[in-house]
N, C-alpha and C positions, 0 to 999 in steps of 0.2 A: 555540608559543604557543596558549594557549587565549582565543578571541574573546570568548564568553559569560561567561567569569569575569574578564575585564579592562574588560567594560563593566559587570558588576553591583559589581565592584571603587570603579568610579569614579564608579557611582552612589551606593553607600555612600556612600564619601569626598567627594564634594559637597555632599551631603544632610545629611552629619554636619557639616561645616561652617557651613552653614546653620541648621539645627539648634541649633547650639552659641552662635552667633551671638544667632539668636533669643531662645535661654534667655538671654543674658549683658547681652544689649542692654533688651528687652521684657519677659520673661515673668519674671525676678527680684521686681520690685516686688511682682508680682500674686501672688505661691507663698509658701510660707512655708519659713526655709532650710533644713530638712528636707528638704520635696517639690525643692525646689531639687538640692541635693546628690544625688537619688536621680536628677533629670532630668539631671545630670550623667554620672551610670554609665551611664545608654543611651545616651549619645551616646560616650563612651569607649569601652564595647562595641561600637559599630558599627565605630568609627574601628578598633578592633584587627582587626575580619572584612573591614571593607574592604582594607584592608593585607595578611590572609590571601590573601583573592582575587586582589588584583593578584600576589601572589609565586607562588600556585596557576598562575594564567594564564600566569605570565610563562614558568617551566618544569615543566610539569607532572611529576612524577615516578610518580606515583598511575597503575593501568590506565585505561583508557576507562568502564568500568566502575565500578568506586569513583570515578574524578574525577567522574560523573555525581551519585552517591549522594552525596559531599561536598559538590556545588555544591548543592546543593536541603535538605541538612542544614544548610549553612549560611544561605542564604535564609530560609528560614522559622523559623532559629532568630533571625537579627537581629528579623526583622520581628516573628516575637512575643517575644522580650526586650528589646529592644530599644522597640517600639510598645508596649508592654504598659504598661512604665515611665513614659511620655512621658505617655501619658492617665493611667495613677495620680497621677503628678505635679501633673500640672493638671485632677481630681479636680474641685477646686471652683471650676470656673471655667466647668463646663458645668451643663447638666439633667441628665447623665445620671449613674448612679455606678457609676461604670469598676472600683471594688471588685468587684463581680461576676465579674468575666473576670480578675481578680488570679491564678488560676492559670497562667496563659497563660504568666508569666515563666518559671517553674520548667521547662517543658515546653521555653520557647524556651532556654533555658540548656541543658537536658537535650540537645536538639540542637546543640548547640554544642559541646557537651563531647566527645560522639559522632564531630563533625567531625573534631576534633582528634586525638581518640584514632585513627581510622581511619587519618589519616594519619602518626600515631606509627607502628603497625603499621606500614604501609605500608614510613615509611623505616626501621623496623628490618631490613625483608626483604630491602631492596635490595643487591644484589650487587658487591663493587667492580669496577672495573673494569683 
């Protein structure tokens, strides 16, 4: 078992709950169902990397090595696709216009994708036993 990918696992997944929550409960009135809907994919996204992470940790199959390089591809891919999303969403509900750093998704997606593929490789290479 890997410690650090079963507590960033369960932070995702609480947060995402939360989160989710929040949008469903609060932040619906105030968005319009577009920003809605898009505040919804980052919380669905988190929930799928949080879910990765807990199954990552629970038996890691990946070297020490790549598990390192996954765990932090993933991290910063939730946090910026994930984060990225959340303030486009609610957009106009601040001072600030979060359009600006709209890249950030793509980037955090790009790492995500990354994550996954590494560990496609990964378990293509594995040897039966």
């Amino acid at each position: 078992m890997n410690k650090k990918f079963l507590i960033a696992g369960a932070i995702f997944g609480f947060l995402g709950v939360i989160t989710g929550a929040f949008a469903a409960h609060g932040l619906r009135p105030l968005i319009t169902a577009e920003s809605f809907q898009s505040f919804e994919t980052g919380v669905k996204y988190q929930m799928y990397h949080a879910l990765f992470l807990l199954i990552l940790g629970l038996k890691p199959f990946l070297s020490p090595k790549l598990l390192g390089i996954v765990f932090y591809l993933l991290i910063f891919g939730v946090l910026f696709f994930s984060g990225s999303i959340y303030l486009l969403a609610t957009n106009n509900l601040s001072g600030f216009d979060f359009r600006s750093i709209a890249l950030i998704t793509p980037l955090g997606g790009m790492l995500l994708i990354i994550a996954w593929l590494l560990t496609l490789i990964s378990a293509i290479k594995l040897k039966k036993k």
